[in-house]
BAFI-3210 file (N, C-alpha, C; in Angstrom, 3 decimals, decimal comma, padded with zeros to 6 digits):
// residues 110
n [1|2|3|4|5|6|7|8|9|10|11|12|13|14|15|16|17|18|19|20|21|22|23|24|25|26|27|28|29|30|31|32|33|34|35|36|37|38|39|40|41|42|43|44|45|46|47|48|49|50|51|52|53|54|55|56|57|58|59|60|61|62|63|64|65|66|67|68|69|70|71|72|73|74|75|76|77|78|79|80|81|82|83|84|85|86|87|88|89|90|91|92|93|94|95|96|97|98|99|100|101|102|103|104|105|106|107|108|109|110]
n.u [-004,958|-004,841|-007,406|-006,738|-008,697|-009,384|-006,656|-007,049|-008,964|-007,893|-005,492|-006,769|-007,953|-005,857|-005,067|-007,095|-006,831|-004,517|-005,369|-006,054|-004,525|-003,714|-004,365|-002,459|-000,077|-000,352|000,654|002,750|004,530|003,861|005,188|007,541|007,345|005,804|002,608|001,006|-002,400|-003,024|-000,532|000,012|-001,674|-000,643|001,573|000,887|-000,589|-003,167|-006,859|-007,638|-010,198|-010,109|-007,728|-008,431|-010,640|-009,231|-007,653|-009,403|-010,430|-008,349|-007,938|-009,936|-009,061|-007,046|-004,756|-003,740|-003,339|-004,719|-003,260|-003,957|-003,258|-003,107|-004,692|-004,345|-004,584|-002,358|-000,648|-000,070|001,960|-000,142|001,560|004,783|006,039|004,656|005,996|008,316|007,210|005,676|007,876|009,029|007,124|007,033|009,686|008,722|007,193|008,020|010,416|009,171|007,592|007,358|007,762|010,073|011,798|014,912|015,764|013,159|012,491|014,229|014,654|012,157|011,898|009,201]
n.v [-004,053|-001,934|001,088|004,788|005,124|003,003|002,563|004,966|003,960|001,736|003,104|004,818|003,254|001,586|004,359|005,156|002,745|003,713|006,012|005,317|005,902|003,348|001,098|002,156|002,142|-001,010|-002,064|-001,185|-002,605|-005,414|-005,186|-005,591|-008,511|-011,264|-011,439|-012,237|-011,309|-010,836|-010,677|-008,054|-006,379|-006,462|-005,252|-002,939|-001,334|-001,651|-002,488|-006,224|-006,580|-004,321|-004,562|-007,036|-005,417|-003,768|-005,173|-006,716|-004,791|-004,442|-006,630|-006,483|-004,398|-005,876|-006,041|-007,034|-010,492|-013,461|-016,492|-019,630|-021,083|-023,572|-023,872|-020,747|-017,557|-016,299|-013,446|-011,258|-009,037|-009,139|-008,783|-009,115|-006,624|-004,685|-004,226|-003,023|-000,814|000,758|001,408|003,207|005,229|006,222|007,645|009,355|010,756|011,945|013,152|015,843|016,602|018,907|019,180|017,447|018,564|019,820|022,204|023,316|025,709|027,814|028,240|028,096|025,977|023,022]
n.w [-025,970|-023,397|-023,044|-022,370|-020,890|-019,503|-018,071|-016,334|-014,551|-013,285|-011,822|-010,778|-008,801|-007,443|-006,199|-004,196|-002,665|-001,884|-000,051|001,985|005,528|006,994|005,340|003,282|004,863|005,643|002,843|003,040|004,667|004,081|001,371|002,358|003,168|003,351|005,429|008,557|009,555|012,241|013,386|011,294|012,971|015,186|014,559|013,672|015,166|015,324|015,527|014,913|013,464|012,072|010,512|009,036|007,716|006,210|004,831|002,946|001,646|000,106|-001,005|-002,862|-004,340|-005,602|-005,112|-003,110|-001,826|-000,655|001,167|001,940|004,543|006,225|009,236|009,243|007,389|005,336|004,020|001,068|-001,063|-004,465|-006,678|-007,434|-008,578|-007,697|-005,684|-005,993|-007,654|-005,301|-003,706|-005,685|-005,920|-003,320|-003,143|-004,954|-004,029|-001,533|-002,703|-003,777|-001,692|000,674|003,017|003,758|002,385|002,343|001,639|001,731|003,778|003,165|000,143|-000,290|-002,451|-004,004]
ca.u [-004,275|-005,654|-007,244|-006,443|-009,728|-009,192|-005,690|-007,502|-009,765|-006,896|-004,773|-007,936|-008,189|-004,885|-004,828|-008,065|-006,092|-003,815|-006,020|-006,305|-003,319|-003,990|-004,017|-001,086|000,941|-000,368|001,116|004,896|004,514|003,649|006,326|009,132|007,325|004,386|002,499|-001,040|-003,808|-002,836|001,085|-000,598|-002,527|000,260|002,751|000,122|-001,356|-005,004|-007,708|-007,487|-011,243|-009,718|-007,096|-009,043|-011,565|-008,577|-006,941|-010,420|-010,462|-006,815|-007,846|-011,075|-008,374|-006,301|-003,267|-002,708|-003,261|-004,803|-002,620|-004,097|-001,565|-003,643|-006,023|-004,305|-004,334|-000,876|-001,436|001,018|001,278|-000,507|002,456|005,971|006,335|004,258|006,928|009,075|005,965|005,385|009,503|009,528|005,783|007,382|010,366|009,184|006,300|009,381|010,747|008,461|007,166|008,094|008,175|011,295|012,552|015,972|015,583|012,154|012,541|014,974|014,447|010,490|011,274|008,343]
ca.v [-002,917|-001,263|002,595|005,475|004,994|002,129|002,822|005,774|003,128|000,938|004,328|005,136|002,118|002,347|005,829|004,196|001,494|004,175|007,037|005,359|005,417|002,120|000,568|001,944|000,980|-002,447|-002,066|-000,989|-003,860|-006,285|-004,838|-006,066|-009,703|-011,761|-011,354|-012,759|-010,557|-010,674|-009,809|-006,961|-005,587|-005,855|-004,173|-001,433|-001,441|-001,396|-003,834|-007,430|-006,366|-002,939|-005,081|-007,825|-004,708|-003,660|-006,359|-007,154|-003,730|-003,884|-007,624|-006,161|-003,602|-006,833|-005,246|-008,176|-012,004|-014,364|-017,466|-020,562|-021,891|-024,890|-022,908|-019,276|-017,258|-015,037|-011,893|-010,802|-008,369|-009,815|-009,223|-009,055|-006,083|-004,017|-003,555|-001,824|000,096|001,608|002,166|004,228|005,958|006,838|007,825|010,421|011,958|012,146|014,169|016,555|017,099|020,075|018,783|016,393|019,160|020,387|023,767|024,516|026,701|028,836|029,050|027,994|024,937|022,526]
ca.w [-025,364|-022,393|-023,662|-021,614|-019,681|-018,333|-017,237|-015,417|-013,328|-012,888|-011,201|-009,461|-007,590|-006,574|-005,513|-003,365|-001,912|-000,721|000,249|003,472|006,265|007,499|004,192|002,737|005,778|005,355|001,722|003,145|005,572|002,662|001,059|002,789|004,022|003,129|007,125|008,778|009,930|013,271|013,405|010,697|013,830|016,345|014,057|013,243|016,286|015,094|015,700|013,880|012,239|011,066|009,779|008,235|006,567|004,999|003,779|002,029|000,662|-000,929|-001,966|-004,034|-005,648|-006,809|-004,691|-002,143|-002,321|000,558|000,705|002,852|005,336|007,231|009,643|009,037|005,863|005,275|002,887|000,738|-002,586|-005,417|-007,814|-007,015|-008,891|-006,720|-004,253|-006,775|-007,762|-003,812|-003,723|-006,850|-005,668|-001,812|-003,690|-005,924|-003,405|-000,823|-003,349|-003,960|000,041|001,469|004,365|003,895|001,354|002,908|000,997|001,470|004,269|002,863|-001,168|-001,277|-003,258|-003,651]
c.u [-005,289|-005,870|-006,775|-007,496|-009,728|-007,734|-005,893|-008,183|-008,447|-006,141|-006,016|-008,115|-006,964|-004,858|-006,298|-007,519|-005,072|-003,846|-006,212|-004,655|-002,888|-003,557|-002,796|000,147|001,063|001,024|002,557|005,056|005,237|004,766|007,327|009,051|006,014|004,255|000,914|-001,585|-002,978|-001,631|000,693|-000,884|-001,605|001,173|002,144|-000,491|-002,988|-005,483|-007,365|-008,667|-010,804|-009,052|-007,518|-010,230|-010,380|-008,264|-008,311|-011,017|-009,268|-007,096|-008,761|-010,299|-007,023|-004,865|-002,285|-003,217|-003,390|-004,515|-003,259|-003,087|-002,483|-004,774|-005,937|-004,130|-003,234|-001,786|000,143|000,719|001,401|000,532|003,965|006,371|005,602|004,822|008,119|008,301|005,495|006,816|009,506|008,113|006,189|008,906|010,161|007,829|007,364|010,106|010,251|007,219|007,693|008,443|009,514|012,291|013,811|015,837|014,564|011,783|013,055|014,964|013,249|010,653|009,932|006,964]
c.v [-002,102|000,731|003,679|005,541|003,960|001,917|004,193|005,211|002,576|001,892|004,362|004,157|001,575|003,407|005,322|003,675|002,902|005,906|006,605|005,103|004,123|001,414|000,450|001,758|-000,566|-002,879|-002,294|-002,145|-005,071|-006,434|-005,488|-007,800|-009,988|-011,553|-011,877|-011,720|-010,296|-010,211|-008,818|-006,446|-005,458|-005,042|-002,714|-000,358|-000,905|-002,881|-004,937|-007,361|-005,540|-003,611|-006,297|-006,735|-003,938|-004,380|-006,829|-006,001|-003,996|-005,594|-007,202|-004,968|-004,371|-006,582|-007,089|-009,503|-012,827|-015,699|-018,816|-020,723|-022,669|-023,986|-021,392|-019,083|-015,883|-014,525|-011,459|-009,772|-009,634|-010,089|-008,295|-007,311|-004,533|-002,879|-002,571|-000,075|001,442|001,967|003,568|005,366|006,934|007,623|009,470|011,190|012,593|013,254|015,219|016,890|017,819|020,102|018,154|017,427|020,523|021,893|024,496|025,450|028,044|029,456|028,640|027,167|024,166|022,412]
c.w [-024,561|-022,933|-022,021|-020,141|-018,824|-017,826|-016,015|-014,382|-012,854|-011,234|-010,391|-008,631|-006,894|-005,987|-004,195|-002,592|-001,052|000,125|001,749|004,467|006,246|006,311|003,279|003,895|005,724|003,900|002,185|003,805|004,592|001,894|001,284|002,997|003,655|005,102|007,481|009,496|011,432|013,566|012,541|011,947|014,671|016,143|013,777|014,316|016,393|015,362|014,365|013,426|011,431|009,837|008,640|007,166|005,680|003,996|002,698|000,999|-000,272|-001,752|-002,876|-004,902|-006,332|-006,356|-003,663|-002,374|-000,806|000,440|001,841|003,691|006,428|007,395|009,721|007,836|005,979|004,381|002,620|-001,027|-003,238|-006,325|-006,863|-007,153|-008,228|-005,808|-004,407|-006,672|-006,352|-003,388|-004,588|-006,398|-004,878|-002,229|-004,526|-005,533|-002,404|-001,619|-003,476|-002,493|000,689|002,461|004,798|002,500|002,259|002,898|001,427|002,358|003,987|001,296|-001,662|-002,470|-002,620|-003,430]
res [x|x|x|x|x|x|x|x|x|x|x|x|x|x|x|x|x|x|x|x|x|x|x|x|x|x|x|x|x|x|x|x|x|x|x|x|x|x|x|x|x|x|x|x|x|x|x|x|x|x|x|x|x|x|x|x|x|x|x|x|x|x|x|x|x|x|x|x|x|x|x|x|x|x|x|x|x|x|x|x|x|x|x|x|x|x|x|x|x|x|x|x|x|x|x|x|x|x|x|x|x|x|x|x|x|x|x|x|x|x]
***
């Protein structure tokens, strides 16, 4: 059984993975579609190094998964369950963003 400390690294290296824009866009991407490096960069519209120094950041936090395919390698999340995981995340900061909070002009929720 994992102690509380190392569910604190774990969380920390997520919260890592999505401390950067770039990165956690990759993630929503991912999300919806395993994708290669290069359709990554045209959909993001960042460089295909930016995109390859991410993807090698989010693979050293165990998030995404480089799959062979002949002479290209797709990228997709590591675990299925992931994609729940960044639903229920965008879900319940969305909630709590004042920015997207109907009210919070008028009764200072948030």
């Amino acid at each position: 059984m994992l102690t509380i400390a190392a569910h604190a690294d774990v969380l920390a290296r997520f919260g890592h993975a999505l401390s950067d824009p770039t990165r956690s866009r990759i993630l929503l991407v991912l999300r919806d579609a395993p994708a290669y490096p290069a359709d990554l960069a045209d959909t993001l519209a960042v460089s295909r190094t930016k995109v390859s120094n991410h993807l090698a950041c989010l693979r050293g936090c165990g998030l995404v998964v480089a799959v062979p395919e002949g002479r290209r390698t797709r990228y997709e999340l590591a675990e299925p369950r992931l994609a729940h995981a960044l639903d229920d995340l965008l879900g319940v900061v969305l909630t709590v963003d004042p920015r997207v909070c109907p009210a919070s002009g008028t009764e200072g929720c948030c």
